[in-house]
N, C-alpha and C positions, 0 to 999 in steps of 0.2 A: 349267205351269212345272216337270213334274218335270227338264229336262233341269238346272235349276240348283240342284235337288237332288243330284244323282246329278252334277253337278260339285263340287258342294260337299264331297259327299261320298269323291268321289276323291282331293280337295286334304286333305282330312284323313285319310285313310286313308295315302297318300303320309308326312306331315308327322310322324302320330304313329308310322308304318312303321318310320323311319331313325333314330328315338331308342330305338325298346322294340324289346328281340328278346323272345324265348321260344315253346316252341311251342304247339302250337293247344290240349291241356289242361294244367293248371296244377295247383302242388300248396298245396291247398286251406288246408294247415299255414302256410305261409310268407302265402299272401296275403287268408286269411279263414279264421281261427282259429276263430271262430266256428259256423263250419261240422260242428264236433262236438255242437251245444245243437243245432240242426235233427236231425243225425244219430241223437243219442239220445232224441229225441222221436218220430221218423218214426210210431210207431203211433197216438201220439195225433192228432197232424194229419192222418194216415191218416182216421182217423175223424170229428175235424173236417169235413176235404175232401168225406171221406160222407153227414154232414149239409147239408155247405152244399151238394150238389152236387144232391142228391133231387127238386127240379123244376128238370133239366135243360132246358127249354125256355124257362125263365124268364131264364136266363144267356147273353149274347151271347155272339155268335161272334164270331171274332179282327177280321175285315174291318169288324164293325159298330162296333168301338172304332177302328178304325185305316183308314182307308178307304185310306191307302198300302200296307195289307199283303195287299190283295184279290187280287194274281198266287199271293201262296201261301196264302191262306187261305180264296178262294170256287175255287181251279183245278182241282178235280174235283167237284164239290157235296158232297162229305160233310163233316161235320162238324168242328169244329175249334173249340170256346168258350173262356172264359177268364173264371175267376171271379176278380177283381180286389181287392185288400184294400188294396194298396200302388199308386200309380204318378209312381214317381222324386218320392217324398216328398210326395204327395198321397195321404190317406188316406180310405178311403171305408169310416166308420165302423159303416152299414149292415152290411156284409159283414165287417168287421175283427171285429165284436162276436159274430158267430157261432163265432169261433176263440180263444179266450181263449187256449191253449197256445201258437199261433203269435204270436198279440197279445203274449204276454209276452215272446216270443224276439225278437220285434222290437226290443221295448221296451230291449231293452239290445243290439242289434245295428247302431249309426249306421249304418255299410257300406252296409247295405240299402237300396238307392232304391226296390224294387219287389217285391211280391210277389203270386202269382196262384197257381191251378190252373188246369194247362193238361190242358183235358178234351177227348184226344183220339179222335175215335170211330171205329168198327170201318171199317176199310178204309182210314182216309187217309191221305194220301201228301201230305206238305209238302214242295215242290221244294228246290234248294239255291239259298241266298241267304248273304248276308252281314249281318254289323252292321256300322253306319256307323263306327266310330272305336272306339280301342283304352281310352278311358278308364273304360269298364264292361266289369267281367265276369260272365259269365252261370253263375249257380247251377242243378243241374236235381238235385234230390229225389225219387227215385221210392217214389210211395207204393201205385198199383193197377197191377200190369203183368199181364196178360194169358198164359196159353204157351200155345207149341202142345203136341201130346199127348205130343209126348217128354220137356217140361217144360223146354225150352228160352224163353225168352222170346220173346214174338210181336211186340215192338214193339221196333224199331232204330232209333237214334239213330248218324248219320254225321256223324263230324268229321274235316273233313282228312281224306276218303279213310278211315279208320277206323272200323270196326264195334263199337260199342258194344250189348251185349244186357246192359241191367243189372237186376239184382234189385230186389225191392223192399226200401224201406233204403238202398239204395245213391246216392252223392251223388257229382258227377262236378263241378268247376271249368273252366271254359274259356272264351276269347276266341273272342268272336261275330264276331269277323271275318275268320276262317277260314271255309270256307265248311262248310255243315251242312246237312242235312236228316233228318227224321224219315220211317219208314213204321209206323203199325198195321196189321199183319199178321192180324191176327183178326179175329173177330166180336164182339168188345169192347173197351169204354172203357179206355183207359189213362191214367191222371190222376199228374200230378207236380207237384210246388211249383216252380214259375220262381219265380227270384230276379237283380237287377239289383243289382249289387254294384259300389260306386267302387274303382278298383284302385289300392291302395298302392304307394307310393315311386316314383315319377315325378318327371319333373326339376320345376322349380318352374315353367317357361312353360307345360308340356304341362299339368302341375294346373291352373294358372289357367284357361287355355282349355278341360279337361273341366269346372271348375266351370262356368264362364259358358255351355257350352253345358246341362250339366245343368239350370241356373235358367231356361235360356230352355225345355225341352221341359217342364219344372213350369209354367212360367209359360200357355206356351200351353195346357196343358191344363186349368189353373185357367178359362181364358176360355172352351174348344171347347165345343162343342156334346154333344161323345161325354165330356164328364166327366157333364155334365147327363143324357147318356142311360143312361150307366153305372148312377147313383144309380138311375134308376126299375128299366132290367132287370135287375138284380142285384138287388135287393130281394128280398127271399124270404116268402115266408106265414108266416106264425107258426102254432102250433098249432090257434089257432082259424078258420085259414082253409083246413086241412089237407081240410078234407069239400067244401070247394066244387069243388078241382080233382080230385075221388075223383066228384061230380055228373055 
């Protein structure tokens, strides 16, 4: 049935198209203010991210949460995981509770439907796609970037045809449905905080329609299967189970 997805998704891409202009990044002041409390923390979630990220094997991959997202997340077999804290206001307490500094930036950031580390590994190449509808915007945090030897950044991020090589620290606003693609460039992990942000000031049909679909992709995932499997591979050892996977 993807074809009546991918109508569906046309029809609102269309719909919300001819009411919202602006272009493909966005300034983070005007539509997520809050976006300075992630900024001025970046070292600690930095470190967080380090912690929670240390048995990376234990942490699904993008396709094993989203079996819709398997063209760009299994399309060269390298790696591509997502340790998941937030998703579209379903919290997964396990993982939330390893990041107290982000836990608390949440905590007072409503905006927020989503947060993850998107733990991208050496070599992968995420095609270009789109987000379905204009009423989330996408947060991207960079906290581990990778360079090559001139100390140029080795992971690029393309929006709208634009070459993004950003620092770490660096936090960039944009609409996911322009088209976008990631490459790591290196032989290492590049880890950023995704964030799913409801975009301000919208006329009041388009709001109602991004809320109802936002409660419907909550809803579905409260029921799926991959919120259930979330919980277990995300789950991370505690100190006292540190020696078994050292065995």
């Amino acid at each position: 049935m993807s074809w009546i997805y991918d109508c569906a998704v046309s029809a609102l891409r269309w719909w919300f198209d001819r009411r919202i202009s602006g272009s493909a990044t966005l300034e983070a002041d005007q539509l997520f203010p809050n976006a300075r409390h992630f900024v001025s923390n970046w070292a600690e979630i930095r470190e967080e991210a380090s912690r929670a990220t240390r048995h990376l094997h234990k942490i699904p991959r993008f396709h094993e949460l989203m079996r819709a997202q398997k063209s760009i997340s299994a399309n060269d077999g390298r790696d591509w995981r997502m340790f998941v804290a937030r998703a579209y206001g379903v919290t997964f307490q396990p993982n939330l509770k390893q990041c107290p500094t982000l836990a608390s930036i949440l905590a007072c950031s409503p905006d927020v439907l989503s947060a993850s580390f998107s733990i991208l590994g050496p070599g992968k190449f995420v095609p270009p796609h789109r987000g379905p509808f204009r009423g989330v915007l996408r947060g991207y945090l960079v906290l581990t970037m990778p360079k090559h030897d001139d100390g140029i950044p080795a992971a690029v991020l393309m929006i709208d045809g634009c070459e993004h090589r950003l620092e770490e620290g660096d936090f960039v606003l944009w609409d996911d449905t322009f088209e976008h693609s990631v490459w790591n460039e290196s032989n290492e992990s590049r880890i950023v905080l995704l964030l799913d942000i409801k975009r301000r000031n919208m006329p009041l049909d388009l709001s109602i329609v991004s809320n109802i679909i936002i409660y419907g992709i909550r809803l579905s995932i409260l029921l799926s299967r991959s919120r259930r499997s979330l919980a277990i591979l995300s789950r991370l050892p505690d100190k006292a189970d540190d020696s078994l996977d050292q065995s």
